[in-house]
C-alpha positions in Angstrom: 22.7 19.7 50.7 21.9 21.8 47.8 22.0 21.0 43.8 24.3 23.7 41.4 20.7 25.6 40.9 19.9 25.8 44.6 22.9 27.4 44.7 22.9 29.5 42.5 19.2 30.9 43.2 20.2 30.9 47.0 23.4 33.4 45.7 21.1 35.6 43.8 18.6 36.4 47.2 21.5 38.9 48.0 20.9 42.5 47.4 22.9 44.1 44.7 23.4 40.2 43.0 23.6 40.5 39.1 24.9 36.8 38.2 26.7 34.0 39.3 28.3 30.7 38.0 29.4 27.3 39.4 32.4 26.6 37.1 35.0 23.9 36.8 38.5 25.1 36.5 40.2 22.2 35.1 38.3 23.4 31.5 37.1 26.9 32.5 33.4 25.5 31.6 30.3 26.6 33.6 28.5 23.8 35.8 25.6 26.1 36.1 25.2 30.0 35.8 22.1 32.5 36.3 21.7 36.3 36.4 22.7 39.3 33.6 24.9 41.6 33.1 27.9 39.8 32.5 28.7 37.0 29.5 29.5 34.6 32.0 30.7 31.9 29.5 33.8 34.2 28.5 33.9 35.4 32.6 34.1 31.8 33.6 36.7 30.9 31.3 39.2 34.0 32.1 38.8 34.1 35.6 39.4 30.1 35.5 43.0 31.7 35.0 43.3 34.0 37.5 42.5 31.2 40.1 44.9 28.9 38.4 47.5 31.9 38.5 46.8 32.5 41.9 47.3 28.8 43.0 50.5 28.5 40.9 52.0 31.4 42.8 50.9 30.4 45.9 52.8 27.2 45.0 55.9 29.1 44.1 55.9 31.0 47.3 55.9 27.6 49.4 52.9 29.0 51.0 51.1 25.6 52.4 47.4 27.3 52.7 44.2 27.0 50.5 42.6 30.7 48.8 39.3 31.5 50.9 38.2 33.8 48.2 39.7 36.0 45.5 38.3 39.6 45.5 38.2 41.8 42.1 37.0 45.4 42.6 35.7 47.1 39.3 34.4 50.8 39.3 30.6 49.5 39.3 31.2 46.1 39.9 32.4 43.4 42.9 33.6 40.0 41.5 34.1 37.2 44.0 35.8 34.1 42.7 35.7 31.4 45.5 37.2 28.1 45.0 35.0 25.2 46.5 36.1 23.8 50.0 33.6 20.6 49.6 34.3 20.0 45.6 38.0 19.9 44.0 38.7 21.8 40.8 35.3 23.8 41.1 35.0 27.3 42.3 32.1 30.1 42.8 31.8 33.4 40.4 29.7 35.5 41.9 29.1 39.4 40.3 27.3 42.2 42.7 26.8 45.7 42.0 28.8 48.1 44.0 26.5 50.1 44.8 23.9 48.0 46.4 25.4 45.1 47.7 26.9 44.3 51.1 30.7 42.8 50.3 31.1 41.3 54.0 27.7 40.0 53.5 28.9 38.8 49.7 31.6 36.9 50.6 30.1 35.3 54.3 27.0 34.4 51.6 29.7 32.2 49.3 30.9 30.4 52.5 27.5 29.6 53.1 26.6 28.3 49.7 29.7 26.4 49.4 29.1 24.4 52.5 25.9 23.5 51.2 26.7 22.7 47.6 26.5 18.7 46.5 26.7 17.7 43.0 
């Protein structure tokens, strides 16, 4: 089992990783974060909406199934917002530059740390 850091240094191994945060989307505050290029304190807190926004629809739909991973594609930029299978009201920001990083190997990297993450 890994701690919030663990996880976090264990994301940033990947090539093309620029940051990543463990944040709680009950108050949009980060549980961890490490890397640049993004100010993850306001990225937490807005993309805590878009997985609330996601969920709320998905509730509205009828749709009885949980959200793997929610992909954002910027010009320069993936974002990867993956709400934690093992831990409730938590979920994974991960940012990776376009250019260098793998996205199947991204995403398949977040299913891995998530699996591993106690806290």
């Amino acid at each position: 089992m890994a701690t919030i850091k663990q996880t976090l240094d264990e994301l940033m191994t990947l090539d093309g990783a620029m940051c990543a945060a463990v944040v709680d989307s009950a108050s949009g505050m980060m549980l961890g974060s490490v890397g640049t290029g993004v100010d993850l304190e306001v990225a937490a807190a807005g993309n805590t909406e878009v997985v609330r926004a996601k969920t709320k629809t998905m509730r509205s739909l009828g749709l009885n199934d949980v959200i793997e991973d929610i992909l954002i594609t910027l010009g320069k930029q993936y974002h990867i917002l993956r709400p934690s299978a093992r831990k409730e009201g938590v979920f994974i920001y991960y940012v990776l530059d376009k250019q260098r990083a793998n996205l199947a190997m991204a995403r398949r990297k977040t299913a891995d740390v998530d699996k591993e993450m106690n806290f």
